[in-house]
N, C-alpha and C positions, 0 to 999 in steps of 0.2 A: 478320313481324318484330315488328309491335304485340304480336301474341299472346305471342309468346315472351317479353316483356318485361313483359308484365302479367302471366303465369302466375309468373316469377322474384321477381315484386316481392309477389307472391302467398306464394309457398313463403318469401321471405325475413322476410315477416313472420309469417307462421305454417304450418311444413313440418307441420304434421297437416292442415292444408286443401287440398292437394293429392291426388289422387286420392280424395277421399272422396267421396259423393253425401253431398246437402243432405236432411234429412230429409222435405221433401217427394218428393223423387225415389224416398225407400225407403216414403212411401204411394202414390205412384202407381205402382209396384213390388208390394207389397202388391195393391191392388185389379185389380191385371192379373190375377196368379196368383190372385185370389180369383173373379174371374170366370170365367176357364179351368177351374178346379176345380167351379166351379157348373155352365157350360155342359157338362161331361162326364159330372158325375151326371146331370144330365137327358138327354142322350144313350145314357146306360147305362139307364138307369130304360125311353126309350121302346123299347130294342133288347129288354130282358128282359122287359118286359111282353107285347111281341109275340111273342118268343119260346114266353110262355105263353097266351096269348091264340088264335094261332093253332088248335094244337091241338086244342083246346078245340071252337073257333068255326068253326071251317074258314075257308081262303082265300076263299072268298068275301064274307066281310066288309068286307078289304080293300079301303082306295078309291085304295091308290096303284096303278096300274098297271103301273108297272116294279118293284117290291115282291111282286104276283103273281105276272106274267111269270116275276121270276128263281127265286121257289119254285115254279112250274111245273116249270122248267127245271133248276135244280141245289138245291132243296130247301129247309128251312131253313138249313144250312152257306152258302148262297149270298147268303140274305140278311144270314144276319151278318156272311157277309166284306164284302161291300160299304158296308154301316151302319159298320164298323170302319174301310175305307177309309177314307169320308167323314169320319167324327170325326177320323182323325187328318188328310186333311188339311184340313179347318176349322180345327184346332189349329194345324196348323203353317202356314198363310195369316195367320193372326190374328198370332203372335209376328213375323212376316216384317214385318208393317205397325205394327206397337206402337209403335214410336219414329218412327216418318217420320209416320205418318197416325193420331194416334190416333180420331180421331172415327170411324175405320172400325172402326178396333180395337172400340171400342165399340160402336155400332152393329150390327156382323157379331156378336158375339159375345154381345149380349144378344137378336139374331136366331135366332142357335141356340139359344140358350137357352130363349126361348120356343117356338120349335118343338119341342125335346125334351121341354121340360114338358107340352106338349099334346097330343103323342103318347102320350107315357105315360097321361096325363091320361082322353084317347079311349080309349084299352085296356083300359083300369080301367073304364072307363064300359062298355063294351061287354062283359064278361064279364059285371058286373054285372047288367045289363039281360038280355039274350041267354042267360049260361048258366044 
């Protein structure tokens, strides 16, 4: 009842304030989407570089061991399906939490972030070195 009486007295004194977001809410909007967009190029960057790296290097460079296993088992195609699982749903766990939890929001998301960069990071390094 309070609410609805302060959102009225709201709109009565200025009906463009109502439904708008405060422009901080369209920067921490911004840096969500800016961090999502981060954490996927680096996601893409460590899928592709393995992608080429493998090849190259052979599996056995490889230090993840379910990463092996599934190119053992179903090849390259198996590891990227999985790597693409994961990215999206890293993505879609992260937007789920945006608004209730942001400090996970952040935290998981500049977690990915850093993992993908340093996977990439490691595959560069290793064709480098190695081939």
């Amino acid at each position: 009842m309070a609410l609805e009486q302060a959102l009225l007295s709201i709109e009565a004194a200025d009906p463009t304030l109502v439904g708008r977001s405060t422009r901080a809410e369209e920067e921490r909007r911004l840096r969500a989407r800016v961090l999502l967009a981060v954490l996927l190029v680096a996601q893409l960057a460590d899928a592709a570089t393995f992608s080429v790296a493998i090849p190259i290097l052979g599996i056995g460079v490889e230090t993840n061991g379910l990463a092996a296993v599934l190119y053992h088992w179903q090849g390259m195609g198996g590891v990227l399906a999985l790597k693409g699982a994961a990215i999206v749903a890293t993505i879609g766990l992260l937007v789920l939490v945006w608004n209730r939890a942001p400090r996970i929001f952040y935290f998981g998301g500049a977690t990915a972030t850093t993992v993908g960069a340093f996977g990439a990071f490691t595959n560069v390094l290793a064709l480098l070195i190695l081939a």
